[in-house]
C-alpha positions as CSV (number, residue, x, y, z in Angstrom):
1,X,114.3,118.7,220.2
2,X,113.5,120.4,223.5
3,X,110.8,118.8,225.9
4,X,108.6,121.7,225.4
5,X,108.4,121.0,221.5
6,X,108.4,117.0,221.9
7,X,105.8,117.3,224.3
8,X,103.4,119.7,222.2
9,X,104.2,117.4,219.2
10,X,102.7,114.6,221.2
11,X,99.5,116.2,222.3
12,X,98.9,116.6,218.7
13,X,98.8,113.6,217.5
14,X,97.1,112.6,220.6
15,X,94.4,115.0,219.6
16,X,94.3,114.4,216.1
17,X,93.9,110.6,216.8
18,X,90.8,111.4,219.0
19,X,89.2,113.2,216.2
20,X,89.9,111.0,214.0
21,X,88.2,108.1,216.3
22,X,85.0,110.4,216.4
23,X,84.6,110.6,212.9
24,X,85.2,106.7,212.9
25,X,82.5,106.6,215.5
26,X,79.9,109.0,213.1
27,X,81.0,106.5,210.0
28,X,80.5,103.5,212.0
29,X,76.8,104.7,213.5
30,X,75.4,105.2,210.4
31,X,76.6,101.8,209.0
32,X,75.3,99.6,211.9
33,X,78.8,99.4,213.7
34,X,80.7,98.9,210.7
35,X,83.7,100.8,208.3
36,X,85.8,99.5,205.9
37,X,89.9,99.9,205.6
38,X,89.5,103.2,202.8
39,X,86.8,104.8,205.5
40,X,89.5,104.0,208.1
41,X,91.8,106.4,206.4
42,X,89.7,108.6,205.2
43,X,88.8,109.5,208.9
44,X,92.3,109.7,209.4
45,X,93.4,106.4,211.0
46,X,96.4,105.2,209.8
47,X,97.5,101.5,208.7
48,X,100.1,101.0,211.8
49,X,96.7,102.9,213.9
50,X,94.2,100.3,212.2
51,X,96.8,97.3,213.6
52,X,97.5,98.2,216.8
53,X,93.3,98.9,217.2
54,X,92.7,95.5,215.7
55,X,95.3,94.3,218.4
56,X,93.8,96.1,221.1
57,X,90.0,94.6,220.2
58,X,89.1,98.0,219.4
59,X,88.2,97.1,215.9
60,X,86.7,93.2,215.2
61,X,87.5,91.8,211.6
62,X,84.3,91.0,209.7
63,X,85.8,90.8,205.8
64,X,89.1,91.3,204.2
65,X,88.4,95.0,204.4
66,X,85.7,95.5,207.1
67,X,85.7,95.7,210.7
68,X,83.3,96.3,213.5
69,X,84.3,99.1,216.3
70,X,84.1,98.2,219.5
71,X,81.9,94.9,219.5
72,X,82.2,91.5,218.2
73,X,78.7,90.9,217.9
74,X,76.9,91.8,214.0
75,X,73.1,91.2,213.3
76,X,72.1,89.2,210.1
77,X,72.0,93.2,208.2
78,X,74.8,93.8,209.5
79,X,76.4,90.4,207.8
80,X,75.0,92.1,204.5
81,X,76.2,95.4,205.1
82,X,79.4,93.9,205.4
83,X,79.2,92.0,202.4
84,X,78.6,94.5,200.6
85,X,80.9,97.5,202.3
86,X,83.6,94.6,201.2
87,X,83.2,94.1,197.6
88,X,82.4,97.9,197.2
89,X,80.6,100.9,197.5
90,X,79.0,100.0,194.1
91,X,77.7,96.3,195.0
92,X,74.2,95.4,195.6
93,X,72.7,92.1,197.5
94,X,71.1,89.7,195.3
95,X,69.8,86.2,194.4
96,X,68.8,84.4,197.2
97,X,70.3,86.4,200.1
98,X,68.0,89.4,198.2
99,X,64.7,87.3,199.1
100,X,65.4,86.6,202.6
101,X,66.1,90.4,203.2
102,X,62.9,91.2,201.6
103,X,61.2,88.7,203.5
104,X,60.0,86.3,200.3
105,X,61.9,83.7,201.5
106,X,62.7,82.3,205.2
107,X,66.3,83.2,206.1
108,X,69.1,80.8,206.2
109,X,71.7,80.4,208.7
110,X,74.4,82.6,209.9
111,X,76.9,80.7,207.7
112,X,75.2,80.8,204.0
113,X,77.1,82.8,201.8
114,X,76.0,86.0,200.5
115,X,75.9,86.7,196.9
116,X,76.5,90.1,195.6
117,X,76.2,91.7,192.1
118,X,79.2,94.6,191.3
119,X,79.2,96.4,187.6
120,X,82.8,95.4,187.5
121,X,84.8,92.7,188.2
122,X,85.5,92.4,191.9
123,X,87.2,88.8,194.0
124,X,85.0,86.8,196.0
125,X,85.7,86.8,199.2
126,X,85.2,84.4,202.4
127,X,81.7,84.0,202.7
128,X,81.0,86.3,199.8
129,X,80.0,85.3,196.0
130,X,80.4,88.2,193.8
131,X,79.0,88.1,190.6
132,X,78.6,90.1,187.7
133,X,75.1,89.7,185.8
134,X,73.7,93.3,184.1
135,X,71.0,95.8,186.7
136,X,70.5,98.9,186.6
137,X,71.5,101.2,189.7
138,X,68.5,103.5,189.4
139,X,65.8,101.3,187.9
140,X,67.0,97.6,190.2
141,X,68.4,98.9,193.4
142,X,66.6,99.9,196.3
143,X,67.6,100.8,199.7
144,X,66.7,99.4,203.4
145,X,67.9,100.2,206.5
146,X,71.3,101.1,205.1
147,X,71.6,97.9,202.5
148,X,71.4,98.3,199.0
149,X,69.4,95.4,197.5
150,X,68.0,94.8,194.1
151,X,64.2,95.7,194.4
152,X,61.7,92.7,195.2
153,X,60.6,92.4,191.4
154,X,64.2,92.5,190.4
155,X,65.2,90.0,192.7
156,X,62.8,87.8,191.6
157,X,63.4,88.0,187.9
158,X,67.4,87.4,188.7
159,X,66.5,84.4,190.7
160,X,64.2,83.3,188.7
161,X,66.2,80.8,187.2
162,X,68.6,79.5,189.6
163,X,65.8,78.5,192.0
164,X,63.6,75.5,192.1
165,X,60.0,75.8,190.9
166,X,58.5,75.4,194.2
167,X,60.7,77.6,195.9
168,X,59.9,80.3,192.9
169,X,56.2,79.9,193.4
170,X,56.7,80.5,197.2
171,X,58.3,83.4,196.2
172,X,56.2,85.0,194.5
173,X,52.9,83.9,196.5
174,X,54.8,86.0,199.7
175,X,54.6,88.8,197.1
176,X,50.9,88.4,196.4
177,X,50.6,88.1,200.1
178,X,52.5,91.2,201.1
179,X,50.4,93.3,197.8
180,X,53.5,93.8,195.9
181,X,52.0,92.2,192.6
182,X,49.4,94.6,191.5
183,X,48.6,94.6,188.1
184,X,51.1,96.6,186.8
185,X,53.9,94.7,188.9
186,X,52.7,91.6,187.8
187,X,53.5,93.1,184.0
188,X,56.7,94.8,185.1
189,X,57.7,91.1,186.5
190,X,56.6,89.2,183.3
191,X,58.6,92.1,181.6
192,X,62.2,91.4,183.6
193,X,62.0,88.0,182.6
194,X,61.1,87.8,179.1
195,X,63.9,85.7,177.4
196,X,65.6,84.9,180.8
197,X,66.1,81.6,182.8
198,X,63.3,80.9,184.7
199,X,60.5,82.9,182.8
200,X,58.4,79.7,182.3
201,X,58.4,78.7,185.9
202,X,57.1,82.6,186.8
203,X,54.4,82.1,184.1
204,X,53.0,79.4,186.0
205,X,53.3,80.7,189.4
206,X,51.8,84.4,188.2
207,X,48.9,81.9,186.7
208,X,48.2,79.8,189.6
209,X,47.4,83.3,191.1
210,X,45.1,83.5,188.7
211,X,42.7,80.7,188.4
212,X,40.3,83.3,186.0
213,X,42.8,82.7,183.3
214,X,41.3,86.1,182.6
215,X,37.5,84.9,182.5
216,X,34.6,87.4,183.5
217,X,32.5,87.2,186.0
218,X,29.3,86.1,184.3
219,X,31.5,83.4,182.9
220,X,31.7,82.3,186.1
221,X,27.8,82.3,187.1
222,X,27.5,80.5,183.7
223,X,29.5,77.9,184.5
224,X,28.6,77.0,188.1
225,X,24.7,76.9,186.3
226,X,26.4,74.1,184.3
227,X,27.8,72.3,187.0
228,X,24.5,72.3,188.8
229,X,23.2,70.7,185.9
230,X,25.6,68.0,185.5
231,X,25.7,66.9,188.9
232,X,21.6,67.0,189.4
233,X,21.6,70.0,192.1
234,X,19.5,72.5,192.2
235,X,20.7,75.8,190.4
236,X,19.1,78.5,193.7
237,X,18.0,82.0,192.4
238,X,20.9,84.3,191.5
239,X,21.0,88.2,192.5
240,X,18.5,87.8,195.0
241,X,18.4,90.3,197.7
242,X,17.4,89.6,201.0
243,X,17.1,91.1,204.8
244,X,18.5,89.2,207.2
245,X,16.7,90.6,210.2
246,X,19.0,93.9,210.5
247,X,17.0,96.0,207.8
248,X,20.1,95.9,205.8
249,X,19.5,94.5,201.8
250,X,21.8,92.0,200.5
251,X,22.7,90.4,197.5
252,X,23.3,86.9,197.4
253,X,25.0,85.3,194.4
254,X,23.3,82.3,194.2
255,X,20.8,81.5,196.9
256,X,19.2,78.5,197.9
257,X,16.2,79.6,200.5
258,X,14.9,76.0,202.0
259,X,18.5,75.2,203.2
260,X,19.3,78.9,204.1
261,X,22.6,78.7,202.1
262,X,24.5,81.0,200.3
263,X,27.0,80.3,197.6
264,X,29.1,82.7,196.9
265,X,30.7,83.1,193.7
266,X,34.1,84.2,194.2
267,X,36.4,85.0,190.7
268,X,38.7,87.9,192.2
269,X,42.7,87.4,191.1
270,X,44.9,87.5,193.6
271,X,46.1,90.8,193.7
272,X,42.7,92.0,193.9
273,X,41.5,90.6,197.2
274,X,42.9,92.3,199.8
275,X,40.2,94.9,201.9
276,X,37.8,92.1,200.0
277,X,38.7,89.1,202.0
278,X,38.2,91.3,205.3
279,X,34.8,92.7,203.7
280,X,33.8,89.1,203.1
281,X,34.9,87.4,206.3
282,X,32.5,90.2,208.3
283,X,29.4,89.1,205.7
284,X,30.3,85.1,206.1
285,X,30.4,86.0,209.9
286,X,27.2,88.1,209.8
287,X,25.1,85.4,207.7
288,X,26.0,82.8,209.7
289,X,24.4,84.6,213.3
290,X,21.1,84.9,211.5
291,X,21.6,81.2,210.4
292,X,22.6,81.6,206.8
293,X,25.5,79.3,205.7
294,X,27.8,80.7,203.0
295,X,29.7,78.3,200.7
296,X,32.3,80.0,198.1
297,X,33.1,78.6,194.8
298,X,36.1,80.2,192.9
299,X,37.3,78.9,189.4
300,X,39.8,76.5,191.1
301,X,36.5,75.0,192.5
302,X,35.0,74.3,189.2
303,X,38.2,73.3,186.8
304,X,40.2,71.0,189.8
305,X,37.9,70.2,192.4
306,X,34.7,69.3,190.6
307,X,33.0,66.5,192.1
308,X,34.6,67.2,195.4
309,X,32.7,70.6,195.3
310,X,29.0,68.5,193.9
311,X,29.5,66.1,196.7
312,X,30.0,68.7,199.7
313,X,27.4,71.1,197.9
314,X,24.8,68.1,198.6
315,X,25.3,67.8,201.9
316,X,25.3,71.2,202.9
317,X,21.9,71.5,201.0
318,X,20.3,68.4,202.1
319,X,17.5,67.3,200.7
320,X,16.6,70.5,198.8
């Protein structure tokens, strides 16, 4: 072959296997530093070209399949991006490694496995539990930052029962927490895990969210009359409105004017507090600079805590 024709033949492939890097370098930035063996060719890099990089520390085995380019060093997504760019395309995050990326549940170490769900059966790798229990791509599967995870609602019903209680009802108090369980969540959850491991032990946490067990309001003003009764303190006026010295009207739930005290009548679910709580916290705040104490009473109050609630009620009334 003459020099000319060898050398032109060389700067080829020399400039093919720079284009091909770039478009390893466009994969790779849009996966967090990552690219598996199949996008490796796709972009054009060969096996012997993959070896020699891996030789060279130009790519970093993460997983049978995945490497990082250029850098050793992988952030706790991009351990489940790699999981997942392992077992396939198709694979989701789930069970507990699902919570921790949704934030439900604190995050383990650097060494727990990660468990992923694929529609078809795929090996387990180093690190990696596949699994295959039924979800839905469109209706289970939502996207973050480039992982694909099964929603928070889905993640709880498929962990449901493979967790322990407490760690269930932690679970799903974050959710309250972070607003996720609205009403029609709440349903939608209770939905997921009809007939499934685990439903029981959701019913109870969904309920301990709920101390109302679905009672109204004037229940609730009922019933702290009749604990008033029982315990031989006074019942206060209810719905009286008064001015606390800034010409604004308000109404107090139960109001007991010789001690200056306020109780507060609180029956709101979980999921319904919210902008409340704030709203409350500025009244409380604003009573208390004009000298009026507030005491709330909520349904956990009255059903678990009775005579703790009669004794401290007492003192905070004195001898009225």
């Amino acid at each position: 072959m003459p020099i000319e024709r060898h050398m032109s033949v060389i700067q080829q492939r020399e400039r093919d296997a720079r284009s091909a890097w770039r478009r390893v370098a466009d994969v790779a930035t849009a996966q967090r530093g990552l690219i598996d063996a199949r996008q490796l060719l796709e972009c054009g890099v060969s096996d012997a070209q993959r070896r020699h990089a891996v030789a060279t520390a130009r790519l970093h085995l993460r997983h049978r399949r995945v490497y990082s380019v250029g850098h050793r060093h992988t952030t706790t997504e991009g351990r489940l991006l790699a999981a997942l760019l392992d077992v396939g395309s198709d694979a989701v995050l789930a069970g507990r490694p699902s919570l921790v990326f949704w934030g439900l549940l604190k995050g383990g170490s650097s060494g727990d496995r990660i468990e992923v769900l694929a529609p078809t059966h795929r090996r387990s790798s180093r690190g990696v539990t596949v699994s295959r229990r039924p979800f839905d791509p469109r209706r289970d599967v939502r996207h973050r930052r480039g992982v694909a995870a099964l929603s928070p609602l889905a993640a709880i019903a498929d962990a449901a029962g493979r967790l322990p209680a407490s760690l269930v009802a932690a679970v799903i108090e974050e959710a309250a927490v972070k607003g996720w369980l609205h009403a029609g969540a709440t349903r939608e959850l209770l939905r997921r895990v009809s007939g499934r491991p685990g439903a029981r032990v959701v019913r109870a946490a969904l309920g301990a969210l709920d101390p109302s067990k679905g009672r109204t309001r004037s229940q609730l003003e009922r019933a702290f009359e009749r604990f008033c009764r029982r315990h031989g303190l006074p019942s206060g006026k209810q719905g009286v409105l008064i001015d606390i010295g800034d010409g604004e009207l308000r109404e107090m739930d139960v109001w007991f004017a010789g001690a200056r005290v306020v109780v507060e009548l609180d029956g709101l679910r979980f999921h319904e507090r919210g902008t409340a709580t704030v709203r409350d916290r500025r009244r409380d705040r604003r009573l208390l600079a004009a000298g009026v104490r507030t005491v709330r009473v909520t349904w956990d109050d009255l059903d678990n805590f009775e005579t703790e609630l009669a004794d401290d009620l007492r003192r905070t009334l004195g001898g009225v």
